[in-house]
N, C-alpha and C positions, 0 to 999 in steps of 0.2 A: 697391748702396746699403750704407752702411757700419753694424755695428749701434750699437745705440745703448746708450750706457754704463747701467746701473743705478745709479741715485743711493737707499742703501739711508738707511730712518729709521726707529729700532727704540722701540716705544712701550710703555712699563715703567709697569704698575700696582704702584703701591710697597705694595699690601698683600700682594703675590704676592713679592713678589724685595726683598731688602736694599739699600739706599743702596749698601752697601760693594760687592757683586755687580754691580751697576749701573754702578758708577763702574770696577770693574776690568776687565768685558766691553769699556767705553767705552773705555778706555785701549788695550787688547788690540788691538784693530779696527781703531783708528787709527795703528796702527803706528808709534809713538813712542819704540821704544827708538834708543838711541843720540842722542839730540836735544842738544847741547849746552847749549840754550839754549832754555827755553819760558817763552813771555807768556802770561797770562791777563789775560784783561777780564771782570771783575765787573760788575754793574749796581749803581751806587753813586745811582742818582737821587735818593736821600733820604739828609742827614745822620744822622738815625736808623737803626737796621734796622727793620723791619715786612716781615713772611713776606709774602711777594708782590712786595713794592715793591721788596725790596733782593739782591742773591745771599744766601745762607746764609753766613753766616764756617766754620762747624762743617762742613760740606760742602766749601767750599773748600778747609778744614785736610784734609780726606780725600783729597783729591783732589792735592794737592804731596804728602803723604805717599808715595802711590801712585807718581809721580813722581820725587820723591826717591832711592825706591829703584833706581830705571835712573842715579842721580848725574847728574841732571841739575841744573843752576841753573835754577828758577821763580822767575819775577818779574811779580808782579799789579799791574797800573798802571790808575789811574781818573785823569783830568784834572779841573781846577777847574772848579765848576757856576757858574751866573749869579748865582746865590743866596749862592753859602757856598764855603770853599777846599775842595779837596779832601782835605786833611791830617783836616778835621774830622771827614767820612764815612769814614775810613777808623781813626779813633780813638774814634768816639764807636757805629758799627754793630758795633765788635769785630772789625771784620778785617784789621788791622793785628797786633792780637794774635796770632790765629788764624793771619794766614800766618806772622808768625814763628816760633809753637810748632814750625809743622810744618816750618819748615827753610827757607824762601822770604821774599823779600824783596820792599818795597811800594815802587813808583816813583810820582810826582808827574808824571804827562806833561807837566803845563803849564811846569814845568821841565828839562823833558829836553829833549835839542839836537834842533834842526828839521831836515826834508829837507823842499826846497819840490819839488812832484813836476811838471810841466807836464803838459798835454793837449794835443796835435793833433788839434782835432774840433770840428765847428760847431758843438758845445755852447756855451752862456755859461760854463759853468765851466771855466776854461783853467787852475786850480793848484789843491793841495791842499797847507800846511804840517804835515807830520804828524812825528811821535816817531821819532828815529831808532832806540830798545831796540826797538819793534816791529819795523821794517823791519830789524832786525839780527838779531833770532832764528831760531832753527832749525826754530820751529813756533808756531804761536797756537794758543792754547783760547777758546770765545768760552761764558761762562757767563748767558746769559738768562735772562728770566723770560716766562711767558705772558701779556700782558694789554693790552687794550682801549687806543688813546689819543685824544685830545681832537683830534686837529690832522688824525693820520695812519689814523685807525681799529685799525690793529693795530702794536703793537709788542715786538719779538722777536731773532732775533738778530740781522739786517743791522742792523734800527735800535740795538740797543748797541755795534757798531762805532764808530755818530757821535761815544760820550763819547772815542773813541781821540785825536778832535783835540785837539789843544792848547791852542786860545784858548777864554777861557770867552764869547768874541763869535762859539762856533758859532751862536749865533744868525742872525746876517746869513747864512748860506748853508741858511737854510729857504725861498726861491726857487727853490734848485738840487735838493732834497732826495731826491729821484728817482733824478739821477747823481752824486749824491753816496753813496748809499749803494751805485751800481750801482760808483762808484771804489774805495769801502771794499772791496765783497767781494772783489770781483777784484784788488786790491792786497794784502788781507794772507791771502788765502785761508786761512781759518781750518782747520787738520788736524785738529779737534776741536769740534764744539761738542754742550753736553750742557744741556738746557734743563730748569731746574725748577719744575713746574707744579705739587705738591705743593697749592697754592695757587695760585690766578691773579685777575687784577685783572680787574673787571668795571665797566660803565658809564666815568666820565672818569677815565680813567686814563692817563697811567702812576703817577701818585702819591696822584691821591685818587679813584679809584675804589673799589668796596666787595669784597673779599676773596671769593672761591670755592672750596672744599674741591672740590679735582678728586686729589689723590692720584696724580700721574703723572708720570714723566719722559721727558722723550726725548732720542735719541741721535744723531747725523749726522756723517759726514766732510764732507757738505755745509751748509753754515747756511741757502742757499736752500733745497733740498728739504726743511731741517727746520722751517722758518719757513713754509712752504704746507702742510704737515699739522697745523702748530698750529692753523691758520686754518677750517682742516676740522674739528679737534675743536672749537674754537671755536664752528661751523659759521658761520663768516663767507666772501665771498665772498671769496677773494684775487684774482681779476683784475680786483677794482673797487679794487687798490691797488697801494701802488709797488711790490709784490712781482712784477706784471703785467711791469711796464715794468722790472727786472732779467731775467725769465725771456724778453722778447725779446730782449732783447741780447746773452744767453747763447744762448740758444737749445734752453734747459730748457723741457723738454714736461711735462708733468703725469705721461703714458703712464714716463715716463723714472724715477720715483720706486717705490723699492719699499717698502710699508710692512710693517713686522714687529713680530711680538711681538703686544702687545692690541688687537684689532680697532678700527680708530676707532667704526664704528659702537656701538660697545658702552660707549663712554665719553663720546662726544659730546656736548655741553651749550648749548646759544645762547645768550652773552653779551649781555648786557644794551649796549648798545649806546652811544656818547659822548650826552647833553644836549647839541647844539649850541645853546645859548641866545645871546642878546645879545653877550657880553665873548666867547666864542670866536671868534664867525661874525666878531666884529672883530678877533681878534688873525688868522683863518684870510685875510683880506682883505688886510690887513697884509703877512703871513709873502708874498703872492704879489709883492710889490714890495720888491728889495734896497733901493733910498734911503728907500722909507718907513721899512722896516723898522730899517735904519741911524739913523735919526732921530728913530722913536717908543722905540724900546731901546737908545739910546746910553747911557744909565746906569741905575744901582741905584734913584735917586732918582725920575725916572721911572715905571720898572717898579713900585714902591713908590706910587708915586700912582695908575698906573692897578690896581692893588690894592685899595686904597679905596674907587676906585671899583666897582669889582666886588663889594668884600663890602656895599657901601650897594645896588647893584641887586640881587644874591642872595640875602645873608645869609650865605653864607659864602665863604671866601678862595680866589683861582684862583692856581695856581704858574705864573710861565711858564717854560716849556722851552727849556732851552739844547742 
């Protein structure tokens, strides 16, 4: 019986160890010298920055810095959201600035040339049009954040792959969302992901959920294995989500992850968990049929009325997710 690889995730109480230390062990690990060519994916979900919701720009400058010095070319790309371009998130959160200070340059996916990828497999999802800068580089970095969502329950680093597609009508492939993210990880196989939890989003989140002072970061050559130990610090259950149905397909066992560094148990916190009210449990009903879903979010205008309606039943305003 053949052994079984260790998928290692090293968990960094930032009152203990420096940002800078943190980010150079990561770099180190991941064995990245010589990389011609590295992507980074930010989590851009909000045109603003707000600590939780959005990557760190100042963080990210640290982090091509670090890079840079191997002379490599970074290049951090966010695609347009449903809501807003993406030129705005990346002008208006400061990390546009931030990656150019530090020597790196910011791509537009929704503009960059397509490779439409096929599937052979009884799945319904038989294509993926994704960014050819990613599928051309020499390595990805995937920069997450920890926090609770409205639709999916947790989201982390497979699910910031999704902003990698290019049309901002990722929406209509929230049907498939399962093997879609199971196509993301295993297509651009991230050689890095470093997740900062510094902060984390708790209740309906990814965007308006309410802020957590957790003070912690983690580190993975794997995004799966590091995306089922957030779920633990979390203490959320991950095989009650699509993090289940990637580690079958892979054939990632739990047993297979080795955790390092600060003990989870000793940081662990239970998230306050999504409100499934009314305007969810309908957008979640929705999201399970591609023609509805094509039909009720074929435009801004739309989206913007069932809006309205959401802040007259709640009192206040639901974002939908692209």
């Amino acid at each position: 019986m053949p052994l079984k690889t260790a998928k290692p995730v090293k968990i960094y109480h930032t009152k203990n160890t420096t940002i800078t230390d943190i980010l150079k062990e990561a770099v180190a690990n991941a064995n990245l010298q010589n990389k011609k060519k590295i992507f980074i994916k930010p989590n851009l979900s909000h045109p603003e920055y707000l600590p939780g919701v959005v990557t760190d720009p100042e963080l990210t400058s640290e982090l091509i810095g670090l890079l840079r010095d191997q002379n490599s070319e970074v290049i951090v790309g966010e695609s347009d959201g449903f809501n807003y371009p993406c030129h705005t998130a990346f002008n208006k959160t400061g990390m546009r600035k931030a990656v150019e200070k530090a020597g790196g340059t910011v791509i537009n996916l929704s503009e960059d040339k397509i490779i439409e990828v096929k599937f052979n497999n009884s799945t319904l999802l038989k294509r993926l049009f994704l960014p050819k800068t990613i599928i051309d580089a020499n390595a990805v970095i995937d920069l997450p954040l920890m926090k609770t969502h409205e639709f999916m329950a947790y989201s982390g680093a497979i699910k910031n792959l999704f902003g990698c597609i290019p049309s901002n009508k990722r929406i209509y492939l929230h049907p498939y969302l399962p093997e879609v993210f199971y196509r993301l990880y295993t297509l651009f196989k991230p050689d890095l992901t470093i997740m900062d939890a510094r902060v984390g989003i708790e209740g309906n989140g990814p965007t308006k959920g309410k802020p957590v002072k957790m003070n912690l970061m983690l580190s993975s050559t794997d995004a799966l294995a590091l995306d089922i130990v957030a779920a633990k610090i979390m203490k959320l259950n991950w095989k009650n989500t699509y993090l289940n149905y990637i580690a079958k397909k892979t054939m990632l066992q739990e047993d297979n992850i080795k955790e390092e560094g600060t003990p989870i148990a000793t940081v662990a916190r239970r998230f306050e968990p999504p409100r499934i009210d009314l305007p969810v449990r309908a957008q979640m009903i929705i999201y399970q049929h591609e023609y509805l879903t094509k039909m009720l979010f074929c435009s801004l205008d739309i989206v913007k009325l069932f809006q309205k309606v959401t802040i007259t039943y709640r009192g206040s305003p639901v974002e939908v997710i692209a």
